[in-house]
LUMSENU-435487 format. One line per 5 residues: their letters; for each residue x, y, z of N, C-alpha, C. Coordinates in Angstrom, 1 decimal, always signed. Example, Ala and Ser with C-alpha at 12.3 -4.5 7.8 and 13.67 -1.06 7.14 Angstrom:
2
AS	+13.2:-5.7:+7.8:+12.3:-4.5:+7.8:+13.2:-3.3:+7.8 | +12.8:-2.2:+7.1:+13.7:-1.1:+7.1:+12.9:+0.0:+7.9
***
This chain:
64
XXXXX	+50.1:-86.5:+61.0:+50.6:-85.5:+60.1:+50.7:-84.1:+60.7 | +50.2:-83.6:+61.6:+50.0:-82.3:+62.4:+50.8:-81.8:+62.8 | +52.2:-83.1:+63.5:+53.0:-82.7:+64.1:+53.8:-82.0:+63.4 | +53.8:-82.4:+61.9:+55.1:-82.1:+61.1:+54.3:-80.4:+61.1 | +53.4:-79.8:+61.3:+52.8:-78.4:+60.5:+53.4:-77.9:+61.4
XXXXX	+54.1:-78.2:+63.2:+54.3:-77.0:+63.9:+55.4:-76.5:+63.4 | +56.1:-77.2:+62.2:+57.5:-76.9:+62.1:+57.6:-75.8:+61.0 | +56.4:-75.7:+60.3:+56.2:-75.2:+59.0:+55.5:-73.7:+59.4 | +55.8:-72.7:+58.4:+55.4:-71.3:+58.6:+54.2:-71.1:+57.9 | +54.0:-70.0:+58.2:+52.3:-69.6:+57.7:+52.7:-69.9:+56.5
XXXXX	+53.4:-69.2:+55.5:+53.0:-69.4:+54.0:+53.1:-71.0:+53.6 | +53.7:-72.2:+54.1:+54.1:-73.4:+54.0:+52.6:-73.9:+54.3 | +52.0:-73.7:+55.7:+51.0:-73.7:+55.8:+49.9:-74.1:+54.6 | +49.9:-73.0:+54.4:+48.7:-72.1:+53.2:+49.5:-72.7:+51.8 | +50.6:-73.2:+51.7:+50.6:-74.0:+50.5:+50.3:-75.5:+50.9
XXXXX	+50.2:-75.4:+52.0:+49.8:-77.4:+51.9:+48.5:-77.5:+52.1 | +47.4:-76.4:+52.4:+46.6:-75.9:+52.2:+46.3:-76.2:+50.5 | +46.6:-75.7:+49.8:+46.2:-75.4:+48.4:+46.4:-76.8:+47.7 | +47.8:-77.5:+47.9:+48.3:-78.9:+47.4:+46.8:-79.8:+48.0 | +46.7:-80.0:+49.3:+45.5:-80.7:+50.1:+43.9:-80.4:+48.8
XXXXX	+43.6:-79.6:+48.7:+42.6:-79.3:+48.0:+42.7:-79.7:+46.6 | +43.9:-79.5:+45.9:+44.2:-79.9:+45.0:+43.6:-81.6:+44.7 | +44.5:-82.6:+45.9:+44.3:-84.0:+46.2:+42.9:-84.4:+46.3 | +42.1:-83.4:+47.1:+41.1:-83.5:+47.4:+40.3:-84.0:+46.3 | +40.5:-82.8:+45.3:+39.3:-83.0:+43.7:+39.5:-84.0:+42.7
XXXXX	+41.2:-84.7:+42.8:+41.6:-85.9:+42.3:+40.8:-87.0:+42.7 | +41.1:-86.9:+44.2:+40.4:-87.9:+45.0:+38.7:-88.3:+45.0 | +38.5:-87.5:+44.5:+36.9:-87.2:+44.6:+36.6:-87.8:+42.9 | +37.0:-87.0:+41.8:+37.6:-87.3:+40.8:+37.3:-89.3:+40.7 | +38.5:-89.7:+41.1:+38.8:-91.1:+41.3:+37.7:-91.8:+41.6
XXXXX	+36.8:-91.4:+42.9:+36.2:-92.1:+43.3:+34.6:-92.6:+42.0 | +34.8:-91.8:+41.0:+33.7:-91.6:+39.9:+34.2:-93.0:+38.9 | +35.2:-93.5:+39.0:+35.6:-94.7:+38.1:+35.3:-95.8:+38.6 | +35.0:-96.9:+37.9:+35.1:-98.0:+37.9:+35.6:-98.9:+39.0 | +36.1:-98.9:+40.0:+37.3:-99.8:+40.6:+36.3:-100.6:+41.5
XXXXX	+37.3:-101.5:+42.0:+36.6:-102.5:+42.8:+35.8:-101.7:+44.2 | +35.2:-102.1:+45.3:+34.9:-102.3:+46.4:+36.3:-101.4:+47.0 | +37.4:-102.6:+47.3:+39.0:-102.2:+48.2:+39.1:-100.9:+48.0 | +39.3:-100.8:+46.3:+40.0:-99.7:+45.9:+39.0:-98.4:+46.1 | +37.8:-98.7:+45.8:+36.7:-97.3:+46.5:+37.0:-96.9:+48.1
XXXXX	+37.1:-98.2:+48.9:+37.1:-97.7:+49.9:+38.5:-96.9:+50.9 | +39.7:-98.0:+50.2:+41.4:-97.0:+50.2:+40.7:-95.4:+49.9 | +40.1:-95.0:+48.9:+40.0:-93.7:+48.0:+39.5:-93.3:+49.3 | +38.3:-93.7:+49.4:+37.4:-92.8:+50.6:+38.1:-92.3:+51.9 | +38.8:-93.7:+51.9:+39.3:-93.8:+54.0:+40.4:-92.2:+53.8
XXXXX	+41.3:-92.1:+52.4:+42.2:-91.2:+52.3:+41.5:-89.7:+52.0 | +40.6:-89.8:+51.5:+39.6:-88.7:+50.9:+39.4:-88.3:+52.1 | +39.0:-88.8:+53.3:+38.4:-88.9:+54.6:+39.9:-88.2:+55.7 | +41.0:-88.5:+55.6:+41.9:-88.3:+56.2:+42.2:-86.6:+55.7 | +42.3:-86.6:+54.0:+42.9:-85.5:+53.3:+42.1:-84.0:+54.1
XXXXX	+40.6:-84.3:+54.3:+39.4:-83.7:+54.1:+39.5:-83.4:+55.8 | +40.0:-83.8:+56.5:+40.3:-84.0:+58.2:+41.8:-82.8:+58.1 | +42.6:-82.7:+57.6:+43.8:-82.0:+57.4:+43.4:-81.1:+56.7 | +42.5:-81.0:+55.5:+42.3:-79.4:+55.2:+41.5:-78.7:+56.2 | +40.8:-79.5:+56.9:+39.6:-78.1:+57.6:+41.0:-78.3:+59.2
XXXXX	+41.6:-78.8:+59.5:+42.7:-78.4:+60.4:+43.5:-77.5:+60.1 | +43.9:-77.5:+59.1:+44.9:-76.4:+58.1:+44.1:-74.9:+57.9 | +42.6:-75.3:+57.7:+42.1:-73.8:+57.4:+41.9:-72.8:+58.6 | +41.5:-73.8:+59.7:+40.9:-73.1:+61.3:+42.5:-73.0:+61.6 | +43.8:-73.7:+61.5:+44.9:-73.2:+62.1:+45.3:-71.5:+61.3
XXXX	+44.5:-71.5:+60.1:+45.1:-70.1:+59.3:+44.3:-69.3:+59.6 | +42.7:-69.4:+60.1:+41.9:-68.4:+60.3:+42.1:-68.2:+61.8 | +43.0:-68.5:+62.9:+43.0:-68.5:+64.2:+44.2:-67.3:+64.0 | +45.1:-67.4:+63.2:+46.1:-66.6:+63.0:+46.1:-65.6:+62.2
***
């Protein structure tokens, strides 16, 4: 997903920044229900990816 950020400008940045965070507390959210085993662990593995892309997104906006 990285590749696509060189294309995108600071403020595009800093809104997928905000969307990512957004996902984040859904995802977090989600993981408090009921579901099977699979579906906890899909949640996490993505939780795990989202959470990998916001702290790349934030050190790319604090380096600039």
């Amino acid at each position: 997903m990285r590749k696509i950020y060189e294309y995108m400008s600071k403020e595009e940045k800093v809104r997928a920044l905000e969307l990512l965070r957004v996902d984040i507390k859904e995802l977090e959210q989600e993981l408090q229900n009921d579901y099977s085993r699979v579906v906890k662990d899909a949640i996490t593995e993505t939780l795990n990816r989202y959470q990998s892309e916001e702290e790349w997104l934030k050190n790319e906006d604090e380096e600039k």
